[in-house]
KEROMAR-790114 format. One record per residue (C-alpha): residue in three letters; x, y, z. Coordinates in nm, 2 decimals. Layout:
[rec ALA; [X; Y; Z]],
...
This chain:
[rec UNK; [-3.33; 8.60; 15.15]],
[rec UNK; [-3.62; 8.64; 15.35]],
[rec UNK; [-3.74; 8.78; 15.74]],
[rec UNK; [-4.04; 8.66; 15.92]],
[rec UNK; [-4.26; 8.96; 15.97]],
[rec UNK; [-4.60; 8.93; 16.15]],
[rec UNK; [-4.92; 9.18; 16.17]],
[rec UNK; [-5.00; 9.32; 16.53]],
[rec UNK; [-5.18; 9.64; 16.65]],
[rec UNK; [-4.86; 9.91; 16.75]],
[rec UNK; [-5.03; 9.87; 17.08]],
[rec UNK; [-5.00; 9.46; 17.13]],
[rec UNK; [-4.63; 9.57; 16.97]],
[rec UNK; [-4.52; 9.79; 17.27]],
[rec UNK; [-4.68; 9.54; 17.50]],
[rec UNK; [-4.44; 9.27; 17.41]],
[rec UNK; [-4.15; 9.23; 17.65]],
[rec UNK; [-3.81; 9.34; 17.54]],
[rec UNK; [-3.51; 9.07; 17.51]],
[rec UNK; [-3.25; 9.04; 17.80]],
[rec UNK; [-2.94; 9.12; 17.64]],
[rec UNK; [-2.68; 8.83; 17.66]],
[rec UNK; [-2.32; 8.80; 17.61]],
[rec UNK; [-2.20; 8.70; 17.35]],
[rec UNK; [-2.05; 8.31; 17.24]],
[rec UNK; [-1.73; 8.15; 17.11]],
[rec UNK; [-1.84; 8.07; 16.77]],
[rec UNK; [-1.91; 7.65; 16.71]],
[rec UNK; [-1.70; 7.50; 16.54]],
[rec UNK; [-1.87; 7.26; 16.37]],
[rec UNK; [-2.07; 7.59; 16.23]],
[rec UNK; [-1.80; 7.75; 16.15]],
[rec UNK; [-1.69; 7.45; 15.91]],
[rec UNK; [-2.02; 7.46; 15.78]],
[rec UNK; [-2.01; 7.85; 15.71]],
[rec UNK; [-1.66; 7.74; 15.52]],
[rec UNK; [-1.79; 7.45; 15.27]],
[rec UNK; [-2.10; 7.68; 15.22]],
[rec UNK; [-1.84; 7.93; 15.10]],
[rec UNK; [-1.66; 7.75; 14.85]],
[rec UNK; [-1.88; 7.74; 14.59]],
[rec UNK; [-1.87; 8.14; 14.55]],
[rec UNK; [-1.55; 8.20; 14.59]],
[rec UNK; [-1.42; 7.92; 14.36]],
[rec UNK; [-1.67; 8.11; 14.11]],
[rec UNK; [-1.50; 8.44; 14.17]],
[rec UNK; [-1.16; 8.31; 14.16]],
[rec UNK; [-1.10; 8.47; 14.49]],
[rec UNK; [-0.76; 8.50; 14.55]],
[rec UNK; [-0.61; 8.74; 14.84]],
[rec UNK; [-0.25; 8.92; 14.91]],
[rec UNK; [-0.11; 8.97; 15.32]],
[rec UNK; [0.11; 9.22; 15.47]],
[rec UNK; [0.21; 9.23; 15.80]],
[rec UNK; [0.02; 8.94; 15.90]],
[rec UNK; [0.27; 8.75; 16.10]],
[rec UNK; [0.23; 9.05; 16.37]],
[rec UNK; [-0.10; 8.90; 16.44]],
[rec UNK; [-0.02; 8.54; 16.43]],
[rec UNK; [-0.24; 8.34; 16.72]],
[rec UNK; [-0.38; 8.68; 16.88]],
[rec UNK; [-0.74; 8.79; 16.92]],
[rec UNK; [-0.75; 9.10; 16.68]],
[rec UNK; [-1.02; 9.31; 16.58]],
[rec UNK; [-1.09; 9.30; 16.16]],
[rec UNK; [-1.20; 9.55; 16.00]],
[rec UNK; [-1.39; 9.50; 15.66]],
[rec UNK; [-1.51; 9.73; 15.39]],
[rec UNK; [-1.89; 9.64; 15.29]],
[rec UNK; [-1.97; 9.55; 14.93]],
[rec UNK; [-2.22; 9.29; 14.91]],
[rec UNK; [-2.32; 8.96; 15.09]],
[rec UNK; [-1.99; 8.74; 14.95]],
[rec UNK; [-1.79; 8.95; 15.21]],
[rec UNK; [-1.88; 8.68; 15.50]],
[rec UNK; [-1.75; 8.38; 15.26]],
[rec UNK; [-1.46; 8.66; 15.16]],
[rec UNK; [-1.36; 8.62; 15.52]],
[rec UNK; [-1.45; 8.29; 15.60]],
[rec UNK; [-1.23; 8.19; 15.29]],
[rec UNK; [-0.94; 8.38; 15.46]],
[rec UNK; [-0.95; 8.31; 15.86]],
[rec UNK; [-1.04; 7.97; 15.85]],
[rec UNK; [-1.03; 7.77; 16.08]],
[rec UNK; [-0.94; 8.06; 16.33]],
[rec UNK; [-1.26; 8.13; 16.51]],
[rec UNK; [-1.38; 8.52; 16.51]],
[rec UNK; [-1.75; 8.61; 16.60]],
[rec UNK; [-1.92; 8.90; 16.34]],
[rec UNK; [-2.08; 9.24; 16.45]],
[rec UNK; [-2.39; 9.22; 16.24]],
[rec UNK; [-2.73; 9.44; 16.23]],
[rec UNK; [-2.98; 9.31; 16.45]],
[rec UNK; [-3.27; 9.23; 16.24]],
[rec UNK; [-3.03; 8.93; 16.12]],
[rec UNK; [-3.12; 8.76; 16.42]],
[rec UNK; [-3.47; 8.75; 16.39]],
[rec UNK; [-3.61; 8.43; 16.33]],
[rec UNK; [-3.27; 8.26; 16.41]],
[rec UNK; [-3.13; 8.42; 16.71]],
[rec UNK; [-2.98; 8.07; 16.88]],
[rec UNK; [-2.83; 7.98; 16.58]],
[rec UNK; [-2.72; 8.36; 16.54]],
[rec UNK; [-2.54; 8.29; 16.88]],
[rec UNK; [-2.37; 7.98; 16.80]],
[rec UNK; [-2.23; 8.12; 16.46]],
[rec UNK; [-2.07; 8.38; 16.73]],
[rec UNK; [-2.26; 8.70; 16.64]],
[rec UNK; [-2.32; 9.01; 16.80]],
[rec UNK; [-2.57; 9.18; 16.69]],
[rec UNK; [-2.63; 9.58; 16.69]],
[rec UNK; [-2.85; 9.82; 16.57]],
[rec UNK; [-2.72; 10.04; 16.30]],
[rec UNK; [-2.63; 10.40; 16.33]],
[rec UNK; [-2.78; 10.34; 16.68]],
[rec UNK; [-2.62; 10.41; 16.96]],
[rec UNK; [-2.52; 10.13; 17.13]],
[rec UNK; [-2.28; 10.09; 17.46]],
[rec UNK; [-2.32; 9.76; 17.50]],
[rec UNK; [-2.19; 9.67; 17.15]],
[rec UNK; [-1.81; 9.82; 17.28]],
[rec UNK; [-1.86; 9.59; 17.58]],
[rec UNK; [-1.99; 9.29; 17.42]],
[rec UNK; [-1.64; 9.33; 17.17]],
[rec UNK; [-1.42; 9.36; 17.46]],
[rec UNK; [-1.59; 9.04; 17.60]],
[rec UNK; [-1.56; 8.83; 17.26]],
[rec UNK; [-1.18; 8.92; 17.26]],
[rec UNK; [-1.06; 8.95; 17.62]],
[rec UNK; [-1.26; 8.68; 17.78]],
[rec UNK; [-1.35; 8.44; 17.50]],
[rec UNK; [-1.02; 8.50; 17.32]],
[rec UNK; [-1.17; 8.50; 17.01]],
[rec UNK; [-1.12; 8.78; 16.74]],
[rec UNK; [-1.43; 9.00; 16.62]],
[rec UNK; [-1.50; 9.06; 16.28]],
[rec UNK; [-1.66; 9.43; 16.14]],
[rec UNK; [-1.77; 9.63; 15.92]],
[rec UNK; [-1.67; 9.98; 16.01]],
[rec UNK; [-1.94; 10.16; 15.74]],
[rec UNK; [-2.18; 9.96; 15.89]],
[rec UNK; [-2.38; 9.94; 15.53]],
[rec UNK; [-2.35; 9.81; 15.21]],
[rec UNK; [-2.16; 10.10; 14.94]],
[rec UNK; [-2.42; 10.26; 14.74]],
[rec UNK; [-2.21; 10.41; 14.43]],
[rec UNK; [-1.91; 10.20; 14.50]],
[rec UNK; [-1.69; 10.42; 14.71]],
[rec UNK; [-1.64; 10.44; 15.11]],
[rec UNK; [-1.90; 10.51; 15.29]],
[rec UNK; [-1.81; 10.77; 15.60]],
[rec UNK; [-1.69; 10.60; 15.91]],
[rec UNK; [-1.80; 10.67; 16.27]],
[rec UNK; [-1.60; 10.92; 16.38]],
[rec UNK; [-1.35; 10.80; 16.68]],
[rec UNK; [-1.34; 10.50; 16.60]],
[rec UNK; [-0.97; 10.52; 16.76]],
[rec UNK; [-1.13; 10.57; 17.08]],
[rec UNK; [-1.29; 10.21; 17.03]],
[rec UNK; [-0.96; 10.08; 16.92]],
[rec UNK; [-0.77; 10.22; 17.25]],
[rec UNK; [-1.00; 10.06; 17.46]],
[rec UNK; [-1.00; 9.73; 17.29]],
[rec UNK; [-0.60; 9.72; 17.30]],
[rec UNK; [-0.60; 9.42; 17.06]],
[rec UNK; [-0.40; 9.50; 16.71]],
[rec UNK; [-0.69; 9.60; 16.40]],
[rec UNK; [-0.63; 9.41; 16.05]],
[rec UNK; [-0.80; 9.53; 15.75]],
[rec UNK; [-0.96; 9.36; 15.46]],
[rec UNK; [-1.01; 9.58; 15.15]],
[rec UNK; [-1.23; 9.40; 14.80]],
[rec UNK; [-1.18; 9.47; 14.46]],
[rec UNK; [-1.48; 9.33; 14.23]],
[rec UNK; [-1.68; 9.20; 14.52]],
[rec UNK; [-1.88; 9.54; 14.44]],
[rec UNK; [-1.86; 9.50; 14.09]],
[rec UNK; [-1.99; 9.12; 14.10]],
[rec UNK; [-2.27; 9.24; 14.31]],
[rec UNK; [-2.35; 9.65; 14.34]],
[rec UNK; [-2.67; 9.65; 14.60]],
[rec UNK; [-2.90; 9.88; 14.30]],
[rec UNK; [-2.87; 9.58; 14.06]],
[rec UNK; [-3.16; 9.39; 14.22]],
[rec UNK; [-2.96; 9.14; 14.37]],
[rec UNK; [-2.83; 9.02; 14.03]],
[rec UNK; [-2.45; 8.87; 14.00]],
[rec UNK; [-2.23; 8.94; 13.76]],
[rec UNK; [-1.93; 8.69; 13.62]],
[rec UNK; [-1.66; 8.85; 13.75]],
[rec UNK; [-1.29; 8.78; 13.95]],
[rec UNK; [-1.26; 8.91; 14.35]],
[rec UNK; [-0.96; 8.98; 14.52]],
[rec UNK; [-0.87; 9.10; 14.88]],
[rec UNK; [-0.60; 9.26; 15.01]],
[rec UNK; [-0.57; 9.18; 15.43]],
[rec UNK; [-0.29; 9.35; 15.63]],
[rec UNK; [-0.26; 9.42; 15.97]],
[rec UNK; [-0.29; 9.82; 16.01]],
[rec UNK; [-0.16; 9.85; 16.36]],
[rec UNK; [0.00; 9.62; 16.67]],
[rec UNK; [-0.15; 9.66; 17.00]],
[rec UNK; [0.16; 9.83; 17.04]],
[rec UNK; [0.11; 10.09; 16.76]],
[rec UNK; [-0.18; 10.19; 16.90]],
[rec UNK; [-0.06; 10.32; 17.23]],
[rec UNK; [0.16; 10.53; 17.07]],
[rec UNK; [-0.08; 10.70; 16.84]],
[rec UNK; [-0.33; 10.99; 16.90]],
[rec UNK; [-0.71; 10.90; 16.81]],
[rec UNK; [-0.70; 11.15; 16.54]],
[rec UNK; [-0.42; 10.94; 16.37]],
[rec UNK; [-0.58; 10.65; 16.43]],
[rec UNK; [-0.92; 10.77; 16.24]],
[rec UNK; [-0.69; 10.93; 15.98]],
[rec UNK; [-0.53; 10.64; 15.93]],
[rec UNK; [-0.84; 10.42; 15.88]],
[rec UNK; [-1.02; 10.74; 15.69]],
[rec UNK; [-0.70; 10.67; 15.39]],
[rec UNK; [-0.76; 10.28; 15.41]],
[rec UNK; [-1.10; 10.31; 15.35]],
[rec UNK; [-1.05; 10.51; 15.03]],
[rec UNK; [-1.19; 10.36; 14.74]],
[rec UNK; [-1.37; 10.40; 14.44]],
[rec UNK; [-1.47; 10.09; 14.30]],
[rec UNK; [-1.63; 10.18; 13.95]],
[rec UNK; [-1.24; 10.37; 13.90]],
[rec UNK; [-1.08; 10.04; 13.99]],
[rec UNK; [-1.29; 9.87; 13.71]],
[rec UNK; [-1.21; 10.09; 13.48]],
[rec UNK; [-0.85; 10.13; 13.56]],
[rec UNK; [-0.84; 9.77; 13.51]],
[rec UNK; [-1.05; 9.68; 13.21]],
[rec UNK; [-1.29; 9.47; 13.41]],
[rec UNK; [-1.58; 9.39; 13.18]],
[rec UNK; [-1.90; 9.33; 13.31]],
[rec UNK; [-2.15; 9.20; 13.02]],
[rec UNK; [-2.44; 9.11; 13.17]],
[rec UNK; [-2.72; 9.26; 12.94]],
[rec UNK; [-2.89; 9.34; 13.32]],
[rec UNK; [-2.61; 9.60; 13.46]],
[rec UNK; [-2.77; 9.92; 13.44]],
[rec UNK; [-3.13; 9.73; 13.65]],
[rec UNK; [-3.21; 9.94; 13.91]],
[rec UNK; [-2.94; 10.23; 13.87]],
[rec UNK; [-3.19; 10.48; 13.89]],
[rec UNK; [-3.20; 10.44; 14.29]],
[rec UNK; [-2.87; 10.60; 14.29]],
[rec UNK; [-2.87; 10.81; 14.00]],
[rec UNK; [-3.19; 10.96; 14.07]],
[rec UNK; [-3.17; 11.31; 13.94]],
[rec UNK; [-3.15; 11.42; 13.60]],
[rec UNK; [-2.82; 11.66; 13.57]],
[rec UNK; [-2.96; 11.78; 13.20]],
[rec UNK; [-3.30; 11.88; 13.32]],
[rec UNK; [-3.29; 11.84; 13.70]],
[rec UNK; [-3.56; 11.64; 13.75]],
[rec UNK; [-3.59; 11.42; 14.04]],
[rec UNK; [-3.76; 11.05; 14.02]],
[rec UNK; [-3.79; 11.05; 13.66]],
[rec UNK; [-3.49; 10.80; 13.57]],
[rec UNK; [-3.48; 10.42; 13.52]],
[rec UNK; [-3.22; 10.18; 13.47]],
[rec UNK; [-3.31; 9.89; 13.27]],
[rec UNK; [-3.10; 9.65; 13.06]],
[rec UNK; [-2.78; 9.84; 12.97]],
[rec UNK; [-2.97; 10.21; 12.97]],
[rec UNK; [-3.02; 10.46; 13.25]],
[rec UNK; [-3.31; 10.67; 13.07]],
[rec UNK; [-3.49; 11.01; 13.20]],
[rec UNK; [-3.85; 11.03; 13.11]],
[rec UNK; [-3.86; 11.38; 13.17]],
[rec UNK; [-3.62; 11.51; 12.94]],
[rec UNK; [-3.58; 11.16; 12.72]],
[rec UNK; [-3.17; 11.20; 12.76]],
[rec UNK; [-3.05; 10.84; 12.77]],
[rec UNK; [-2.69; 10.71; 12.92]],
[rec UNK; [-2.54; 10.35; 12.84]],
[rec UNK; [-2.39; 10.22; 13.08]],
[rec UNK; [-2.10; 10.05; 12.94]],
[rec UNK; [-1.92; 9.74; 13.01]],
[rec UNK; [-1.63; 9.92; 13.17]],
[rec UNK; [-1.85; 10.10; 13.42]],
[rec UNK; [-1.86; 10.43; 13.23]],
[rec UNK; [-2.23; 10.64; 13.12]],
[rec UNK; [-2.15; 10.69; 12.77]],
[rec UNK; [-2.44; 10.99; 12.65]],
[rec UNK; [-2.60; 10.86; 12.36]],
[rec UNK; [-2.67; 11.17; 12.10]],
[rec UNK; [-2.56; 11.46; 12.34]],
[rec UNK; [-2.25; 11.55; 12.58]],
[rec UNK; [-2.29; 11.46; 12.95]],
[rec UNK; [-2.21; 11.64; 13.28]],
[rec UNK; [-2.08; 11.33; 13.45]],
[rec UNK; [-2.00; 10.98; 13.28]],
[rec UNK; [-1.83; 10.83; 13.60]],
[rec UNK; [-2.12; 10.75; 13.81]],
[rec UNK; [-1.93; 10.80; 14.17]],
[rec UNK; [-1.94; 11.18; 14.06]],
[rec UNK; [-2.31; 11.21; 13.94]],
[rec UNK; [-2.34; 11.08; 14.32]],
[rec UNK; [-2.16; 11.34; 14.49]],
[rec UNK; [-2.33; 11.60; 14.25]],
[rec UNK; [-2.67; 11.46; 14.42]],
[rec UNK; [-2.50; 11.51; 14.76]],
[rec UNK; [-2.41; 11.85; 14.67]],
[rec UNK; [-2.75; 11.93; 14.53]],
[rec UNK; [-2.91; 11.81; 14.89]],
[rec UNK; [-2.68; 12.02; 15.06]],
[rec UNK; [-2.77; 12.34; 14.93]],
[rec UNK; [-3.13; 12.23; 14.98]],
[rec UNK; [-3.04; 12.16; 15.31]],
[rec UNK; [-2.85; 12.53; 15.37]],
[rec UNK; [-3.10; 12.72; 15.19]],
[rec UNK; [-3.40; 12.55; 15.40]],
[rec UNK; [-3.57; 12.43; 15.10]],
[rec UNK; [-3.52; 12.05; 15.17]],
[rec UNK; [-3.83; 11.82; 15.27]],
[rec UNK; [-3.93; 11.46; 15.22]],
[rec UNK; [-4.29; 11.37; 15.31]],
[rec UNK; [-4.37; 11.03; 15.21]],
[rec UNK; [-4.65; 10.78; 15.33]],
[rec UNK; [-4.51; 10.47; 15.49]],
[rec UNK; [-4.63; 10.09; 15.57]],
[rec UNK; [-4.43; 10.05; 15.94]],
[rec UNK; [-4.22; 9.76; 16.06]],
[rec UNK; [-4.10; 9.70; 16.42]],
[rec UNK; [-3.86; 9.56; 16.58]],
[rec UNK; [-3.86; 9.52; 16.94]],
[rec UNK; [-3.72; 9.18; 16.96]],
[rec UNK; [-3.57; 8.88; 16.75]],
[rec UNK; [-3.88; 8.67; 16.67]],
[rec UNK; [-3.99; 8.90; 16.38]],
[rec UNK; [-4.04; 9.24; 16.18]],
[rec UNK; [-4.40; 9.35; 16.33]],
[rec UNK; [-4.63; 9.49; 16.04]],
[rec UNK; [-4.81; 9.80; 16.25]],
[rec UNK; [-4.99; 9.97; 15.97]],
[rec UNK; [-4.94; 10.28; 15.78]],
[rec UNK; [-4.84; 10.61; 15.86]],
[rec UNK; [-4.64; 10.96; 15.73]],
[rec UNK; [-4.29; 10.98; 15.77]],
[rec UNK; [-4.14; 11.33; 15.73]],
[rec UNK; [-3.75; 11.44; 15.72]],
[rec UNK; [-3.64; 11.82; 15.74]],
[rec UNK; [-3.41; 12.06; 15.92]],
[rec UNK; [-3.55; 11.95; 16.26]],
[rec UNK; [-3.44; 11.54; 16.16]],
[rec UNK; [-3.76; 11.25; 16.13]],
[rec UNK; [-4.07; 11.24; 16.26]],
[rec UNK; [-4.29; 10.94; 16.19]],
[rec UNK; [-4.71; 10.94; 16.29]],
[rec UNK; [-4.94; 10.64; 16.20]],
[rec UNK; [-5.11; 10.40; 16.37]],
[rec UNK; [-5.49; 10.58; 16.41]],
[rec UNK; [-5.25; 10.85; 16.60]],
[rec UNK; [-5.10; 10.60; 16.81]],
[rec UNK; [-4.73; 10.63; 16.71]],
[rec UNK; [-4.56; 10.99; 16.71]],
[rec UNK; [-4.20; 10.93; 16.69]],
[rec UNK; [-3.93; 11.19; 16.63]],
[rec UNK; [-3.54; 11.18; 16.57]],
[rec UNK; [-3.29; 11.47; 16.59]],
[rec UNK; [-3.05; 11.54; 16.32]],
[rec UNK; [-2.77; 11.48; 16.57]],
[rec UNK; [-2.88; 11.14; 16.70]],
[rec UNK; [-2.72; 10.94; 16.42]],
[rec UNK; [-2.46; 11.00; 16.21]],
[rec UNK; [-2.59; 10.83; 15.95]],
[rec UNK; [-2.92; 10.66; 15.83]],
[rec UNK; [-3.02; 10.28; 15.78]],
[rec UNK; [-3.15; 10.28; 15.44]],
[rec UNK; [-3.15; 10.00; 15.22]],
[rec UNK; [-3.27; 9.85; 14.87]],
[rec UNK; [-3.56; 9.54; 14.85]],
[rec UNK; [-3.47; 9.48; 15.19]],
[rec UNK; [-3.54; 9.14; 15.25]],
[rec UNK; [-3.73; 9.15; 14.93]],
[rec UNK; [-4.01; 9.32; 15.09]],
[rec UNK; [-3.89; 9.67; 14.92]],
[rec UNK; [-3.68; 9.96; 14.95]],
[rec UNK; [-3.67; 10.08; 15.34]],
[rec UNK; [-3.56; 10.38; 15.52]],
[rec UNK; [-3.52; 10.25; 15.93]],
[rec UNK; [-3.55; 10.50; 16.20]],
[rec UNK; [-3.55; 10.43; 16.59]],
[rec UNK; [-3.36; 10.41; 16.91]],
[rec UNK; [-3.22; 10.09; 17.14]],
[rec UNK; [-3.63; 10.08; 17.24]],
[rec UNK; [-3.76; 10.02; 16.88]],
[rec UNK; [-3.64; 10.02; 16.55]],
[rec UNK; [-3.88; 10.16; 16.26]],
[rec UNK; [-3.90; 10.02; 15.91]],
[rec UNK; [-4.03; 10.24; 15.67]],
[rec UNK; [-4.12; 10.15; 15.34]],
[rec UNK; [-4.21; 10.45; 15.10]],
[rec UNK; [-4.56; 10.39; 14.89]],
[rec UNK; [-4.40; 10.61; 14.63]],
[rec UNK; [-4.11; 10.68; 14.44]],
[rec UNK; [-3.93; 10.82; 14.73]],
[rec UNK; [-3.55; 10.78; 14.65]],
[rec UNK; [-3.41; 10.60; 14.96]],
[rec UNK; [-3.05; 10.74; 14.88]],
[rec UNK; [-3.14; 11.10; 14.90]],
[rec UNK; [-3.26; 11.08; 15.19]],
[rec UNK; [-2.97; 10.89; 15.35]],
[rec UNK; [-2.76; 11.17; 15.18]],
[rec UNK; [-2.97; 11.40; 15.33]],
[rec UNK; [-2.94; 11.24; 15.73]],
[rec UNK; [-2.56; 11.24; 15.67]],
[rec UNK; [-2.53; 11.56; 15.58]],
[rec UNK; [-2.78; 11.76; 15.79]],
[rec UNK; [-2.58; 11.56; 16.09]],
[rec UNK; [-2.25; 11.76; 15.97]],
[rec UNK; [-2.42; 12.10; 15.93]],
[rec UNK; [-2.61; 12.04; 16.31]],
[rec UNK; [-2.23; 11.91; 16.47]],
[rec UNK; [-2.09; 12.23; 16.28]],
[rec UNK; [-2.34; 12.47; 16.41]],
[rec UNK; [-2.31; 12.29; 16.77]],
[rec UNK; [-1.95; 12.37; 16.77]],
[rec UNK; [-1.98; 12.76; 16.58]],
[rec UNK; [-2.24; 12.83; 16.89]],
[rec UNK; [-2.10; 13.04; 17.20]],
[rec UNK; [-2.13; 12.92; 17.55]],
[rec UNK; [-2.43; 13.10; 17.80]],
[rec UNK; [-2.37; 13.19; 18.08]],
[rec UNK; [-2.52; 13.08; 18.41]],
C-alpha cells in the first residue's frame, strides 16, 4: 500500500489552509458489503474461526469495540465478525489522505496518534449517541512490535464513563504470527482465531471506579503472542521468518553492540561479534555454537527497554539522526519539505531543517508514546512527531533503529510523569 506525497517548500506547506473538521458519517452500506466480500478471501485463507461470551448483553446496542493491533487482517478480522451491523473505525489520519470522502463513507474517524486530540472523544460520542452506530478501536493505537501488548493510554475508563455505551473486546491469536510488522510485509501460512466478549454493560460501568476499569482492560490486553505459538506448536516455515528481525532485536546481548544485526532467511546474525541465532519454526532463537542470554524474543525486547532505561537515568541517552521530512497538514497528501536533523534526549524531540526554516520541539510529557513505524507506506522506516497543527514524518538516512527510540519516548514519558508527581508544590 501506498500514500500520495508531493514536494513543496515548508514555507508554501504552512501556507496551505487547514481542513474544517467534520463529523463524522453512518458508514454505507453498500461499502460496507463491499469491505465484507473483500474480506473473505483472507479469512477463508486463515481459517478464521472466532469464540463469544457475553455477547447477547450487547445484542442491537451501539457499543464501543475494542481491538488489539496485530497487522492489517484485523479490519477483515472484524468485518468477518460484525457484519452486517454497521460500526465506524477510529483510524490514524494519514489513512485519509488521498481518499478522505471515501474514508467518510466507510464511517471513519480519523485521529492523529499519540496526539492529543479532544475532538476524537466527541466525534465517538457522536458516532454512537446520535448516529446509533457502534465505533470500532484500537486501544494501543499501533501495530505490536515483538508480539506482546503494547501500553494503553492511561484512563481510558474516563473515556468509557463518558461514552456510557457497554465496551466488547476482540483479542487475535496468529493474526501476529501470520503477519509480525518486522517481516517486511511478508505472510505466513498460518490459522487465526478471535476470541470477542463483551467486557462490561453500560451498567457495569457506573458501578466501577476508573482505576478498575483500566485494570481491567490492562489484564485483557495481556498477551504475548510468540508464547502462544509456542505453547501451541504453531509452525511457521516460511524460509523468510527471521527478514527484518533485526529492527527489533537490534542489540547484540553477547557483545552489546547496537545496529550491527540482521535478520535474513531463518538467521538473526551480529556482524560485530559473528554470534548467529536461528529462528526456529516455533518462534524460539535457538544459538547456534554457543549458549544465549535470551531465546524468547519478547524478553531480548524488554532487555532493550531496560538497556534504554538506564541510559535514560544515567543521562547518557541520545539519538541524533539526519532526516528527509514529511507533513501533514491536511488529507490530500504527505508533503516532502526537505531534509533536516532530528534529535531525541532528556528534554524530548527537537527537529530543524528546511535552510533553518523549521525548528520544532516536543516535550517528553506531551505524548505518551511515539508513532513510529516500519516501511511505512513503503517509503521506509519513519519516526512521526507533531501536534493537531502538523504532523512530522521523519525518515532516518541511517541505521537509526526506529524501536529504540519509541522505547525510549515511552519510557522517558514515565520517568518525566514520575518526577512531576515526586516534585513538591511552591509556594505563592
Amino acid at each position: 500500500m501506498k500514500i500520495k506525497t508531493k514536494k513543496l517548500s515548508y514555507d508554501e506547506v504552512m501556507a496551505l489552509p487547514r481542513p474544517e473538521h467534520k463529523l463524522p458519517r453512518k458508514p454505507n452500506m453498500l461499502l460496507t458489503g463491499i469491505i465484507r466480500l473483500y474480506s473473505i478471501a483472507d479469512t477463508m485463507a486463515t481459517n478464521f474461526k472466532y469464540t463469544e461470551e457475553r455477547m447477547d448483553e450487547v445484542k442491537d446496542k451501539p457499543c464501543l469495540i475494542l481491538m488489539n493491533h496485530s497487522s492489517f487482517i484485523d479490519l477483515k478480522i472484524a468485518s468477518k465478525i460484525f457484519y452486517p451491523k454497521q460500526y465506524g473505525i477510529v483510524c490514524t489520519s494519514d489513512g485519509f489522505i488521498g481518499k478522505r470522502q471515501l474514508m467518510r463513507m466507510i464511517g471513519c474517524i480519523p485521529t492523529q496518534k499519540f496526539v492529543s486530540d479532544v475532538t476524537l472523544i466527541n466525534d465517538i460520542k457522536y458516532m454512537l449517541h446520535e448516529n446509533n452506530t457502534s465505533v470500532l478501536m484500537y486501544p494501543e493505537a499501533s501495530y505490536s512490535f515483538d508480539g506482546t501488548a503494547t501500553a494503553l493510554p492511561r484512563k481510558m475508563g474516563v473515556l468509557l464513563k463518558r461514552i456510557n455505551v457497554p465496551v466488547v473486546t476482540i483479542i487475535t491469536k496468529g493474526a501476529f504470527t501470520r503477519d509480525p510488522l518486522y517481516n517486511m510485509l511478508q505472510r505466513r501460512k498460518t490459522n487465526v482465531s478471535a476470541h470477542v466478549r463483551c467486557l462490561l454493560t453500560a451498567e457495569e460501568i457506573k458501578e466501577k471506579s476508573t482505576a478498575e476499569i483500566d485494570e481491567m482492560l490492562d489484564k485483557e490486553f495481556s498477551f504475548d503472542n510468540f508464547r502462544w505459538q509456542k505453547d501451541n506448536k504453531i509452525e511457521i516455515n516460511e524460509p523468510f521468518r527471521a527478514d527484518g528481525l533485526h529492527r527489533i532485536l537490534y542489540k547484540c546481548p553477547e557483545c552489546g553492540t547496537e545496529g550491527k544485526t540482521e535478520g535474513k532467511g531463518t538467521k538473526l546474525i551480529c556482524k560485530h561479534c559473528g554470534k548467529e541465532w536461528e529462528l526456529t519454526s516455533l518462534g524460539e532463537l535457538k544459538p547456534l555454537g554457543f549458549t544465549s542470554k535470551f531465546s524468547h524474543i519478547p524478553d531480548w525486547y524488554a532487555w532493550e527497554r531496560s538497556c534504554v532505561r538506564d541510559e535514560l537515568e544515567s543521562g547518557t541517552y541520545s539519538l541524533e539522526t539526519d532526516v528527509k521530512i514529511g507533513m501533514m497538514v491536511d488529507y490530500k497528501a504527505i508533503y516532502m519539505v526537505g531534509e533536516g536533523h532530528l534529535s531525541h534526549g532528556s528534554d524530548g524531540f527537537r527537529l530543524t531543517g528546511c535552510d533553518g526554516k523549521l525548528n520544532y520541539e516536543q516535550t517528553p510529557l506531551a505524548n505518551y508514546g511515539l508513532y513510529s513505524d516500519y516501511f511505512w507506506y513503503e517509503i521506509g522506516d519513519i519516526i512521526c512527531i507533531g501536534n493537531k497543527d502538523a504532523l512530522y514524518y521523519c525518515f532516518p538516512q541511517d541505521n537509526t533503529p526506529v524501536a529504540k527510540t519509541r522505547m525510549a519516548a515511552e519510557e522517558l514519558y514515565k520517568l518525566a510523569k514520575s518526577n512531576k508527581k515526586k516534585k513538591p508544590a511552591t509556594k505563592e
